[in-house]
C-alpha positions in Angstrom: 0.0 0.0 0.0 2.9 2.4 0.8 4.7 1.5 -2.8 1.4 1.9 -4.3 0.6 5.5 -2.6 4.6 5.9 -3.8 4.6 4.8 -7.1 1.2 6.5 -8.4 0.6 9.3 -6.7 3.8 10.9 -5.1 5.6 10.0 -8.1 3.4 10.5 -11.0 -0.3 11.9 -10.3 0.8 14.7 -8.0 3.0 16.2 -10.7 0.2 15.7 -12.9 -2.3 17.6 -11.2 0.1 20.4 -10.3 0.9 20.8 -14.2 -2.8 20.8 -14.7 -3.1 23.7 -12.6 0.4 25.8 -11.9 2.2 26.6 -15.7 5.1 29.0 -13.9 8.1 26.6 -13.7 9.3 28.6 -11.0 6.5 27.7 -9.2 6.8 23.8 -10.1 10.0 24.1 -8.6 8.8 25.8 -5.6 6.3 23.3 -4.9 8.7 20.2 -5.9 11.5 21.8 -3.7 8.9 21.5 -0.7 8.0 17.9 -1.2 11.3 17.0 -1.3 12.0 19.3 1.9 9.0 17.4 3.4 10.4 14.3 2.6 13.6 14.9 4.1 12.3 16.2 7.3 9.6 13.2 7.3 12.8 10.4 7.6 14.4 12.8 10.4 11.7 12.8 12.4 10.7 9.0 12.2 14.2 8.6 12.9 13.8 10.3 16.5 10.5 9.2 17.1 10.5 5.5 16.1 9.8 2.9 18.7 9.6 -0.9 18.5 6.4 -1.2 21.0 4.3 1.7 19.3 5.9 0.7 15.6 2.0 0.1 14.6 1.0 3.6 15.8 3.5 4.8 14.2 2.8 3.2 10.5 -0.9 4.3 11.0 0.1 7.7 11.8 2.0 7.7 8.5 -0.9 6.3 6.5 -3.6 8.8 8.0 -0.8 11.6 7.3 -0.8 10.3 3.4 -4.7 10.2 3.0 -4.8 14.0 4.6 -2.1 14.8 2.2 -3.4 13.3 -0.7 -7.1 14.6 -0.6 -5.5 18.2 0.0 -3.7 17.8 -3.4 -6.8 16.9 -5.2 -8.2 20.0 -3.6 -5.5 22.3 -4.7 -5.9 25.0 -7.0 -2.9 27.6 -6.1 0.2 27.5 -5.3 -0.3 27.7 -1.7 -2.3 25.1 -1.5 -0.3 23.2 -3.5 2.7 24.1 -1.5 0.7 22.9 1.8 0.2 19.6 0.1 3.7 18.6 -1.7 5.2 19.5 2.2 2.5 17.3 3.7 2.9 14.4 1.2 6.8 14.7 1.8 6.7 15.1 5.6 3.9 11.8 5.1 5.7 9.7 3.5 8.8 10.2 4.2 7.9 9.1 7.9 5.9 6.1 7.0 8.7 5.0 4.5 10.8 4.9 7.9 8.9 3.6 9.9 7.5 1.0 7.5 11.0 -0.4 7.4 12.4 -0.3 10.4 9.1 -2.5 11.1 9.8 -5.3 8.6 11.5 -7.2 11.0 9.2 -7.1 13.8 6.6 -8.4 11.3 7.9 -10.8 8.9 10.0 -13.8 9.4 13.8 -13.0 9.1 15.1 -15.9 6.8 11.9 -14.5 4.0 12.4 -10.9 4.5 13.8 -10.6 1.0 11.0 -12.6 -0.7 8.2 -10.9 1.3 9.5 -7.7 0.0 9.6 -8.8 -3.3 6.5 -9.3 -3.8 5.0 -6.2 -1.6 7.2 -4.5 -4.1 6.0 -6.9 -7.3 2.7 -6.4 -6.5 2.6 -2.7 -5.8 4.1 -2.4 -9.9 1.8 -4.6 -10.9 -0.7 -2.6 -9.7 0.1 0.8 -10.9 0.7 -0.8 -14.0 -2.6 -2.3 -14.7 -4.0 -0.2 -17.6 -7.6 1.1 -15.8 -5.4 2.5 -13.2 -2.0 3.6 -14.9 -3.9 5.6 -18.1 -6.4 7.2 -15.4 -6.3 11.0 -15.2 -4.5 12.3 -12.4 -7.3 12.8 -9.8 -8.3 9.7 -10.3 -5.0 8.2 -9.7 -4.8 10.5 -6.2 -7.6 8.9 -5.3 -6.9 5.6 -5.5 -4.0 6.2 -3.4 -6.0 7.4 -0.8 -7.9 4.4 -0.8 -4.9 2.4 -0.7 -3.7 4.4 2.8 -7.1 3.5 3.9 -6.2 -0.2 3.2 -3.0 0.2 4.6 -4.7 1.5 8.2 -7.0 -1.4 8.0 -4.4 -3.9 7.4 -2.6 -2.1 10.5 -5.9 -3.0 12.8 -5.8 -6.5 11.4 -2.4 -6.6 12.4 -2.7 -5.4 15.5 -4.2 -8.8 16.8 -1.6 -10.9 15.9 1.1 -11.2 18.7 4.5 -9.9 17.8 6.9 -12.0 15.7 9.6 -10.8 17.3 11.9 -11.7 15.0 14.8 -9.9 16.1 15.6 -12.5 18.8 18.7 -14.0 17.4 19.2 -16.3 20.3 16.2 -18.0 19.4 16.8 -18.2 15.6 20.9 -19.2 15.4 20.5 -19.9 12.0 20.3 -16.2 11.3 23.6 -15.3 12.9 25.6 -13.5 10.3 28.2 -10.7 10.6 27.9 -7.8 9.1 29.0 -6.8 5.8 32.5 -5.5 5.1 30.9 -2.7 3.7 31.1 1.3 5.0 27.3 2.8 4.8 28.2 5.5 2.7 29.1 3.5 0.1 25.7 1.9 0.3 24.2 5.2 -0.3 26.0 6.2 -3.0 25.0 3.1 -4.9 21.2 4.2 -4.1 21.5 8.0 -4.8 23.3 6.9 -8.7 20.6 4.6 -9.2 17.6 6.7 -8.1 18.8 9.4 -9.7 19.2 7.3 -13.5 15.3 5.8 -12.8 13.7 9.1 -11.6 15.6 10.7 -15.0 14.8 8.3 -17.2 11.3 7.9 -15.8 10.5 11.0 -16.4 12.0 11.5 -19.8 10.0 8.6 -20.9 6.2 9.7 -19.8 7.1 13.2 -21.8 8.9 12.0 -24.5 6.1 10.7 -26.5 7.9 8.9 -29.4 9.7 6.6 -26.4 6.6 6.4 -24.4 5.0 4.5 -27.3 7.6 1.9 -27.2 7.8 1.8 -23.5 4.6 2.9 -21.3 1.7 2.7 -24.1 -1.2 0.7 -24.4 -2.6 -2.1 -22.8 -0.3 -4.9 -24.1 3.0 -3.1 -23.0 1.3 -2.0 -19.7 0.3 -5.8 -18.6 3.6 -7.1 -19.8 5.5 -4.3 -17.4 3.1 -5.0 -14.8 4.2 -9.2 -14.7 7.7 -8.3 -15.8 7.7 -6.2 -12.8 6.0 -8.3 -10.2 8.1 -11.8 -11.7 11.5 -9.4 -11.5 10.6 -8.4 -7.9 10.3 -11.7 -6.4 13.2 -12.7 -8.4 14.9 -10.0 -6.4 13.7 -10.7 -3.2 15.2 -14.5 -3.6 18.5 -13.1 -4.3 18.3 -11.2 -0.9 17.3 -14.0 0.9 20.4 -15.9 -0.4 22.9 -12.7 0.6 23.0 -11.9 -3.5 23.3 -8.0 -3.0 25.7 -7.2 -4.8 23.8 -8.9 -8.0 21.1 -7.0 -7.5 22.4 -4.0 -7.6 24.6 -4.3 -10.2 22.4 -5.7 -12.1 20.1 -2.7 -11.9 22.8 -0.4 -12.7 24.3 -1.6 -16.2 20.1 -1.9 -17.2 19.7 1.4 -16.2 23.5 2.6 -18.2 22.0 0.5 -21.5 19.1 2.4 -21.5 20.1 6.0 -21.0 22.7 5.2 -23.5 20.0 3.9 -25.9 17.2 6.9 -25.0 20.1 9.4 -26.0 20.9 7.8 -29.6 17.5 7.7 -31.8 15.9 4.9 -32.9 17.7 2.8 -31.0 15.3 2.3 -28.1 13.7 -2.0 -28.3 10.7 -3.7 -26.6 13.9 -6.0 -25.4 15.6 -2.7 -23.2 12.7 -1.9 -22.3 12.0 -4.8 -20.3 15.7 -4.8 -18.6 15.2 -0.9 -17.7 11.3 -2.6 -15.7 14.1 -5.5 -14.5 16.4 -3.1 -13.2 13.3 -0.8 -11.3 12.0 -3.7 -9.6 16.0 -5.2 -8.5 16.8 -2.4 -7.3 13.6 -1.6 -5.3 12.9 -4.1 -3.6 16.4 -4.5 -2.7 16.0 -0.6 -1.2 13.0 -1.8 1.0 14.4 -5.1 2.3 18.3 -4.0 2.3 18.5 -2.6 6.4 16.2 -4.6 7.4 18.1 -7.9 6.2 19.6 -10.0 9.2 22.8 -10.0 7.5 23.3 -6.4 7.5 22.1 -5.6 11.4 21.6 -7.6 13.7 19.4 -5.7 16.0 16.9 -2.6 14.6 18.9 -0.2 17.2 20.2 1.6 14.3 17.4 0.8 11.4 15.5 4.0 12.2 18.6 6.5 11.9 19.9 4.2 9.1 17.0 4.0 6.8 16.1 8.0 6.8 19.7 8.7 5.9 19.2 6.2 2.8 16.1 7.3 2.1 16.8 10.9 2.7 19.9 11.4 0.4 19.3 8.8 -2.4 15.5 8.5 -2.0 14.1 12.2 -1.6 17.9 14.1 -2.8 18.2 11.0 -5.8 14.7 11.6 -6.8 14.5 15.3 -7.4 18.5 15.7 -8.8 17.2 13.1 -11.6 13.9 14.7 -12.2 15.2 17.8 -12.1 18.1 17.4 -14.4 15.8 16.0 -17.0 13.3 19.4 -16.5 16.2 22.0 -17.3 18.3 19.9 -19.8 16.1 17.6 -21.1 18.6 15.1 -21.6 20.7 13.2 -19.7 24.5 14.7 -20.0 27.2 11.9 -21.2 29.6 13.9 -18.7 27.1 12.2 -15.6 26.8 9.0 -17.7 31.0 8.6 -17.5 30.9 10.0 -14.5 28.0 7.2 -12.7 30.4 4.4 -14.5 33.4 5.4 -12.8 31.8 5.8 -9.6 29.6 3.2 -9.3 32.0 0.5 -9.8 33.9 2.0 -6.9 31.3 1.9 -3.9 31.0 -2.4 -4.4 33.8 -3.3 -2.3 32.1 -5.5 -0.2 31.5 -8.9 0.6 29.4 -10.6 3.2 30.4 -13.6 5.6 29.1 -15.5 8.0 29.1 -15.2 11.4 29.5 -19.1 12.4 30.7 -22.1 9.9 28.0 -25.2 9.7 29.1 -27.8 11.0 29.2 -29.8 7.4 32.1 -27.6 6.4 
């Protein structure tokens, strides 16, 4: 429900309706500045207020912020309404994002973390891809997000009957033990931030590049077969977390994404066939940005998941996000200076390997 609000709305509706309405691109910036602002502040403040006992207060609280946030954007008409909203739907979701996280391990089993956020991911894509609701005009869309929040607060009360897994118990669940990865957390956020920013650019570029978006995001045939590439690409993913495969995931996603911007920027040159690896690469690297923190290979307590997970989500999600779409707005292209530059650096944050903690007894 959270991808969903994410993917449809923050992402793509809201832009929609505030191009509908506001034509100054001064003022588009303005309002896309505060949502990213909002955003930021959102992940801070989960960060500091984030408790495992209340964690199911806190993820309802994030949900009933999105549905306020979302039904003021529908009701926008100026740019201070709109700027009320894009800081609300920032400050929203940027705390439920958090929070949503730092959860994962208090609700799902630890050795199917990966999987189970593979397909909340896969099925979140799948969703926003189905035709009715992908080619819907924008306050439709908004709408349906809202709905989704709604869902989300009801699953939340459902939840809230069931005891708690508790999953964090690693003397209980030996089989879990694993030492963390010989990798520096920056490095893990550069990798993010370069990846975000090639998908929110080349998102973006596509839906307003109408000769690409034919090829890519057009019609019902191309929009089912992103929706199960998606959702088959996700799960995929979230085995390969399961199994400690990182590192594939992530690289992975990155030399899709290179191929395509390299493709987008020569003519003609854009296939059905990169289109599918650019959807492979969105749904690899996603769900691995979900699940990655909350994987009992990388921590093995949530002290530090809260603080963690809004610095990843602040300066590769929210920073990532707007750098791409931004970029693409002003230049309408994307520079082969950054391109060089993302293939130089990239290659440099993925020293790392992970280990085990203890040897099985077989070897």
């Amino acid at each position: 429900m959270t991808f969903i609000y994410f993917l449809i709305f923050a992402q793509f509706a809201y832009l929609e309706l505030v191009l509908e309405n506001i034509s100054n691109k001064k003022d588009l910036k303005i309002i896309m500045a505060l949502m990213g602002l909002g955003g930021i502040s959102g992940c801070v403040l989960a960060s500091i207020l984030f408790s495992d006992k209340e964690y199911l207060i806190y993820l309802l609280a994030g949900f009933l912020g999105c549905c306020f946030s979302g039904i003021l954007a529908i009701l926008s008409e100026s740019l201070i309404t709109f700027s009320l909203s894009a800081t609300f739907i920032g400050i929203s979701l940027g705390f439920l994002t958090v929070c949503l996280v730092s959860s994962l391990p208090l609700i799902l089993k630890i050795n199917r973390l990966g999987i189970s956020c593979g397909l909340g991911t896969g099925i979140a894509y799948f969703i926003s891809n189905v035709p009715i609701i992908f080619e819907a005009d924008a306050p439709t869309q908004s709408m349906f997000a809202v709905i989704c929040c709604l869902a989300g607060m009801l699953l939340i009360f459902i939840l809230s009957y069931f005891p708690n897994n508790d999953s964090l118990n690693m003397a209980d669940q030996e089989e879990t033990l694993f030492r963390n990865p010989e990798i520096k957390f920056y490095k893990i956020v550069v990798q993010f931030l370069i990846l975000i920013w090639l998908d929110s650019a080349l998102f973006y570029f596509v839906q307003h590049n109408q000769e690409v978006k034919a090829v890519s995001w057009s019609g019902n045939t191309i929009l089912w077969i992103n929706a199960f590439i998606h959702l088959i690409a996700a799960i995929v993913a979230g085995k390969l977390l399961d199994n400690r495969k990182i590192k594939t995931c992530l690289v992975s996603s990155f030399i899709f994404f290179i191929i395509v911007v390299i493709l987008v920027k020569i003519p003609n040159t854009l296939t059905p066939l990169a289109h599918i690896i650019y959807v492979v690469g969105i749904s690899f690297y996603s769900t691995t940005l979900v699940a990655y923190l909350a994987l009992p290979f990388i921590y093995s307590d949530n002290t530090n998941i809260a603080y963690r997970t809004a610095w990843l989500f602040a300066i590769a999600g929210w920073i990532g996000s707007a750098l791409g779409i931004g970029m693409v707005q002003d230049l309408n292209e994307i520079p082969w200076l950054l391109i060089v530059f993302f293939i130089i650096v990239f290659p440099l944050s993925q020293s790392f390997k992970i280990t085990a903690l203890y040897e099985s007894s077989s070897a």
